[in-house]
C-alpha positions in Angstrom: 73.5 117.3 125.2 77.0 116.5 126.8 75.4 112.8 128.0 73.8 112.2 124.8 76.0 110.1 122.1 75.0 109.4 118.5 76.2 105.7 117.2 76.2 105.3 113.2 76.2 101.4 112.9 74.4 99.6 116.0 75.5 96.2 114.4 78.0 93.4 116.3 79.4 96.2 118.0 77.3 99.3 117.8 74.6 97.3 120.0 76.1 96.7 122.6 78.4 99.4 123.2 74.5 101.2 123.2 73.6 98.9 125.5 76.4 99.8 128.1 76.3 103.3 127.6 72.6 103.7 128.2 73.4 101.4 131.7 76.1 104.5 132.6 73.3 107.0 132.0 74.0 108.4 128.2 71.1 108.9 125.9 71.7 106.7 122.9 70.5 107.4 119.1 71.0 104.4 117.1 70.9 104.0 113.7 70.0 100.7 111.5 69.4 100.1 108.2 67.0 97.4 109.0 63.3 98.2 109.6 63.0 95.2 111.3 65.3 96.1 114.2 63.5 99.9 115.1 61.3 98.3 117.7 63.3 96.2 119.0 65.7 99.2 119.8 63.3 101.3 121.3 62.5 98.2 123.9 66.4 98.2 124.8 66.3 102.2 125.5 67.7 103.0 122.0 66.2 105.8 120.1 66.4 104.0 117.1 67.0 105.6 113.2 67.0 104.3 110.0 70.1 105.4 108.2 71.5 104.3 104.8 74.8 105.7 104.6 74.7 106.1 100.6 71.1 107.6 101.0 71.4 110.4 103.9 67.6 111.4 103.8 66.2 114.4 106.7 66.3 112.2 109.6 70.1 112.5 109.4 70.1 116.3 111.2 67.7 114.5 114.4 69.9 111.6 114.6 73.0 113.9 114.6 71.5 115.7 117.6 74.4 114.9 120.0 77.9 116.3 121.3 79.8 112.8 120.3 79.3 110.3 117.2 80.6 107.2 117.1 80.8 106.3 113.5 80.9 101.7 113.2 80.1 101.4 109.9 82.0 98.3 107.6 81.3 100.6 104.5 84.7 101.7 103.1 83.0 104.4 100.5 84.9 107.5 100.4 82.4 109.5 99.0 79.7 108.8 101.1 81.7 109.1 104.2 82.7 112.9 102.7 78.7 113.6 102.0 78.3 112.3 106.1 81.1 114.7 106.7 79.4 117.9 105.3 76.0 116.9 107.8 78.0 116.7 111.0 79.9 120.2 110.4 76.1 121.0 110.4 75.5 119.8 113.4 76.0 120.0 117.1 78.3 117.4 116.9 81.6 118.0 118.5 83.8 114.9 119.3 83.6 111.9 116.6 85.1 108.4 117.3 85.8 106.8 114.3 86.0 102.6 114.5 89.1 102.0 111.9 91.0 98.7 111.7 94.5 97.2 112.3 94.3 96.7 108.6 95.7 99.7 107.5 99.3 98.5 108.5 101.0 96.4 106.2 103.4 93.5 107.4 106.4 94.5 109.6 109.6 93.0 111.3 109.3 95.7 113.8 106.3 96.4 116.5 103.7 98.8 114.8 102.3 101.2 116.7 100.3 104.5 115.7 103.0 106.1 114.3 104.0 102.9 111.9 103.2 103.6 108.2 99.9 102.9 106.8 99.0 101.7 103.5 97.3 103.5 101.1 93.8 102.5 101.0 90.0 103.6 101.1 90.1 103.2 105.2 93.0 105.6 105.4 91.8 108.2 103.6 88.5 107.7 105.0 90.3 108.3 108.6 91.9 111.8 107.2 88.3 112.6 106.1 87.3 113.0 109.5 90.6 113.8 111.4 91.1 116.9 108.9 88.0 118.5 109.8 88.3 121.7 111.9 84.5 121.6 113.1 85.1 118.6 115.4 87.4 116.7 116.7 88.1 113.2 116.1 89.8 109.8 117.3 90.4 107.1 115.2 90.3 103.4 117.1 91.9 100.8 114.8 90.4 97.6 116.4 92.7 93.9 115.3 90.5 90.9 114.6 87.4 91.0 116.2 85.6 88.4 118.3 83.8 87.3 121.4 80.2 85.6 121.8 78.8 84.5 118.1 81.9 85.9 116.3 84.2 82.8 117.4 87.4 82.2 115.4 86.6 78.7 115.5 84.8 79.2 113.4 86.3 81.1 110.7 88.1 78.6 108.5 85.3 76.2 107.7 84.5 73.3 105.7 88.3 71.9 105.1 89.8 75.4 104.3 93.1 75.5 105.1 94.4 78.5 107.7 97.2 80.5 105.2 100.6 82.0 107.0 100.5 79.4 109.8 103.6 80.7 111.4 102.4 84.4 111.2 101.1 86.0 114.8 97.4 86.9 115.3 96.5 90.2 116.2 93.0 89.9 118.0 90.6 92.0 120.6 87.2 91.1 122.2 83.9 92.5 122.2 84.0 93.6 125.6 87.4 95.1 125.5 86.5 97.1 122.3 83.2 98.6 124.0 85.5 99.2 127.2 87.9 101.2 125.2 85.2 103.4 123.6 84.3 104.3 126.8 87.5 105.1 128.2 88.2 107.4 125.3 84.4 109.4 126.4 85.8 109.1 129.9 89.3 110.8 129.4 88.2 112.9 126.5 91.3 111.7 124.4 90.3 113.5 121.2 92.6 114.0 118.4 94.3 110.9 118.9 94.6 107.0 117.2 94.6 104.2 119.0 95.4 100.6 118.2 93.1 98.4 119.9 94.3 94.9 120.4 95.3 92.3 122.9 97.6 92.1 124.8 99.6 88.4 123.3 99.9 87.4 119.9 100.7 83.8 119.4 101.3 81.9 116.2 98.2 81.5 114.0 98.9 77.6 114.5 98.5 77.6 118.1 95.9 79.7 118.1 93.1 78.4 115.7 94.0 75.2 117.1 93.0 76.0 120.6 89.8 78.3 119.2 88.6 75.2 117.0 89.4 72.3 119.6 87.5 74.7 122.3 84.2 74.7 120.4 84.4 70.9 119.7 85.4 70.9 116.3 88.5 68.6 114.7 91.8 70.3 114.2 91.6 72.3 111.5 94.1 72.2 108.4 96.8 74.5 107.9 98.6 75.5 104.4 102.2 74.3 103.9 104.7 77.1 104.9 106.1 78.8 102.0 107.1 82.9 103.3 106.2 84.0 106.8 104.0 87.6 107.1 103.9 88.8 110.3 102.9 91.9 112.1 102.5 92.6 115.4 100.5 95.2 116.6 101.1 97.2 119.7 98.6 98.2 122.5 100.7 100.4 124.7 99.7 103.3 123.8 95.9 102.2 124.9 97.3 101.3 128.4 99.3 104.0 129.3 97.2 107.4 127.7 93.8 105.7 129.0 94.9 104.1 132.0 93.3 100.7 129.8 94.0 97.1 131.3 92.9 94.7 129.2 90.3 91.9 130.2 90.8 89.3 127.5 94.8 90.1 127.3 95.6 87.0 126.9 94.5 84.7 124.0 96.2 81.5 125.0 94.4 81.4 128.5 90.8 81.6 127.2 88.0 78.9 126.8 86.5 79.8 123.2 83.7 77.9 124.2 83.0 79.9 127.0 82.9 83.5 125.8 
């Protein structure tokens, strides 16, 4: 039981963090809501499951047969997440990480870290859903802007839209370093914790896009005229130190977009 590990949402992220932990010897259950992709998890070592997380049907109980969950789900429904709640105080499940976002901070002159203020929103309460429950224990990740591989931030602003808050600073982390950071929280057993997730620079959205579109061969891409700058930077100390985490892709400046 301890080195099997349940993932809700094997999708951009959920996949391949799989992927890695079956390769350090953990027992995966997967879940999709696709039918398509069942097979082509079980070739891959997943012990695949298909989930809806507004229709929890009996498999639910065999796919929650694990000591951790990792819950990667995009859905931000509150009830739903409190009906999945009620099934894993069912269950053997006794450590959750739950994937959150940097989104739940609001714009700030100051660094925000974990103990910044968060906005009211679905995600937040979602987050005390799980982090209030006294039949497991839980850590929230709050990942910044995603990418790495086909999720290039080249490619974001397409078709002559123009990138807003030029000026601002980005707040971005990598595949790789999100699935490492997952891990490192299994490793350590950092439980009833939050973590911001998120490189280690943050230059100007200017600077940035330019470098992420010119690396994948488009043209420069437009920017809107300057009117009031937002900015927030977010802060990964806490990541470093607790976990003993170095980041691989720390600096977003020095990378080839093209490349990775």
């Amino acid at each position: 039981m301890k080195d099997k590990i349940s993932i809700l949402g094997c999708g951009w992220l959920g996949k391949p963090l799989a992927i890695s932990l079956i390769k350090k010897g953990f027992t995966v259950n997967g879940s999709t809501t696709s039918e398509e992709k069942l097979g082509k998890f079980q070739e891959i070592g997943i012990t695949p499951f298909l989930i809806s997380l507004d229709y929890l049907t009996h498999n639910i109980s065999l796919f929650l047969d694990s000591e951790i969950l990792i819950v990667a789900l995009p859905s931000k429904d509150i009830e739903d997440f409190r009906n999945l709640i009620g099934h894993i105080e069912k269950s053997p499940v006794k450590k959750v990480i739950f994937i959150s976002s940097t989104s739940v901070y609001g714009n700030s002159e100051e660094i925000v870290t974990e103990e910044s203020e968060t906005l009211p929103s679905a995600l937040t309460t979602i987050e005390m859903l799980f982090k209030n429950s006294a039949l497991f224990e839980t850590t929230v990740i709050r990942f910044a802007g995603l990418f790495g591989y086909n999720r290039k931030p080249g490619n974001f602003f397409k078709n002559g839209r123009k990138i807003p808050n030029p000026d601002g600073f980005v707040n971005m982390i990598h595949q790789d370093d999100c699935i490492q950071l997952i891990e490192k929280v299994i490793e350590k057993n950092a439980w009833h914790e939050v973590f911001n997730g998120c490189a280690d620079t943050h230059p100007i959205r200017r600077d940035f896009y330019t470098k992420c579109t010119l690396d994948i061969g488009l043209e420069i891409p437009q920017f809107e005229d300057v009117t009031e700058i937002q900015q927030k930077v977010i802060s990964n100390k806490k990541s470093k130190e607790y976990l003993d985490f170095e980041y691989t892709y720390g600096d977003l400046l020095k990378l080839n977009y093209g490349e990775i």
